[in-house]
N, C-alpha and C positions, 0 to 999 in steps of 0.2 A: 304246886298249889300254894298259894300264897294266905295266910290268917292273919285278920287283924290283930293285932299285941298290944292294943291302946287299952289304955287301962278301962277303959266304957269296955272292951269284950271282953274282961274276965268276973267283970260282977255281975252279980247277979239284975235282972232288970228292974227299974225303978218302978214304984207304984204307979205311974201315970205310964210310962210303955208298958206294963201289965193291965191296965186299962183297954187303952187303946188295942194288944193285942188279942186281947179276950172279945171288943165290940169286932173287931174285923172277924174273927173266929165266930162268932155267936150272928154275925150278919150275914155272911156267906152260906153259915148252914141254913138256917131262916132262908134266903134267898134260894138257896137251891132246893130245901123242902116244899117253897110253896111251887117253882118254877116245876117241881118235878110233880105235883101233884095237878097243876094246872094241866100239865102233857098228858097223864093218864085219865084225866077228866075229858079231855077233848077226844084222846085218839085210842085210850085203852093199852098205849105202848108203856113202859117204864123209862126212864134214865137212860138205863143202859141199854133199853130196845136200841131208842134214840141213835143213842154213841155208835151202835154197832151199823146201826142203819147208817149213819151221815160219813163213815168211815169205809164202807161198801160202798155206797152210791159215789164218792170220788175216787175210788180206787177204776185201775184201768179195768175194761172188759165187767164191772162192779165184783170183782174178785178177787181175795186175798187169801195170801197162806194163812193158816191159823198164828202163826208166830208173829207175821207183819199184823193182822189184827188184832193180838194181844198187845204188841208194841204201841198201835197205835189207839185203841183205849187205853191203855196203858194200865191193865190189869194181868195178875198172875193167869197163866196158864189152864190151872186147875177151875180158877171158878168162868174164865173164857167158854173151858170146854164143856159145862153144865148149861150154861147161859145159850151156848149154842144147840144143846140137844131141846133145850125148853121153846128157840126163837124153831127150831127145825120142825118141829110137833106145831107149827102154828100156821106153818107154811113161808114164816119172811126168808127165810135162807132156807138153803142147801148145801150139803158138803157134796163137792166133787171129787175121787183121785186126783194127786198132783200129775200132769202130764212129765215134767220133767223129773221126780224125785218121787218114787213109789210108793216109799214109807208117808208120802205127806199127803193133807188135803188141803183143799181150798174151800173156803168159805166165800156163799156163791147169793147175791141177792136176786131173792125172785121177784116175778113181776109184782105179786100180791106185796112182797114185800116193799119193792119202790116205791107205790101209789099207799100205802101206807105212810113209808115215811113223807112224800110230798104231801098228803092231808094232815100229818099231824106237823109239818111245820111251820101252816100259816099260822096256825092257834098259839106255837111254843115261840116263834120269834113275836107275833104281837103281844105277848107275855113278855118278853127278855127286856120290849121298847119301854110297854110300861112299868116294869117293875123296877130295873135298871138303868135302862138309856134315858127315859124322863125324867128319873129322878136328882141327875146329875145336869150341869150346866155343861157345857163344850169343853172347859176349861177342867173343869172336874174331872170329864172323861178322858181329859190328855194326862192329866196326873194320875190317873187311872193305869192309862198304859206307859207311863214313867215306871209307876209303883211296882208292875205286874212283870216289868222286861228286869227290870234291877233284881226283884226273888227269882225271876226263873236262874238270871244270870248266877245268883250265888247258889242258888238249889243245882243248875248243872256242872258249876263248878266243886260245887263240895261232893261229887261222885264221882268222883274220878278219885 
């Protein structure tokens, strides 16, 4: 793993990148507060219904172990497996026995659940165009995903 040693990484950050990081911090929440509340306004789902739905519905057979859909919303374990007793009490999922590993189950979308999430994501991507995609010019949204590949890049490097 390689760290920068340039004297810029050992100080602390300037008032103008504590600026700047504070409005990206404070935009994104705003952004995802209203993005999340638009979802449960249209479709009654939360965030994380959401996440768990669109992460089920591309999974093969719409099934995953509880481990691959913890990985893949990328939440611990513990609050997974409450989120699932609460989406299972509603009817969007199911746990099935794992066929191949005993000990495990699969988290299973049901049909109530599918047509769920396919109603609430015309209302939550025509949310996403207006609140984010319009708001940016073509150019903006490519430095967008300059911006977002370079954090992941150093966010997955510095875990290891």
């Amino acid at each position: 793993m390689t760290h920068d040693t340039s004297p810029r990484s050992r100080q602390s950050p300037t008032a103008d990148e504590l600026r700047i990081w504070r409005g990206f911090i404070e935009t994104a929440q705003a952004l995802n507060a209203r993005l999340g509340s638009r979802l449960h306004e249209a479709s009654a789902l939360s965030p994380g219904d959401y996440a768990v739905l669109l992460a089920l519905s591309e999974a093969d057979g719409r099934r995953l172990r509880s481990s691959e859909l913890a990985d893949a919303v990328d939440w611990e374990r513990s609050r997974l497996s409450h989120h699932i007793r609460r989406m299972e009490g509603r009817g969007l999922i199911r746990r099935d026995d794992c066929a191949v590993d005993y000990r495990g189950a699969e988290v299973v979308l049901t049909d109530e659940g599918a047509q769920a999430f396919r109603s609430a994501s015309v209302p939550h991507l025509r949310a996403v165009r207006e609140l984010f995609i319009d708001a940016l010019t073509p150019e903006q949204l490519d430095q967008v995903d300059q911006f977002t590949r370079a954090l992941q890049t150093r966010l997955s490097s510095s875990d290891r």
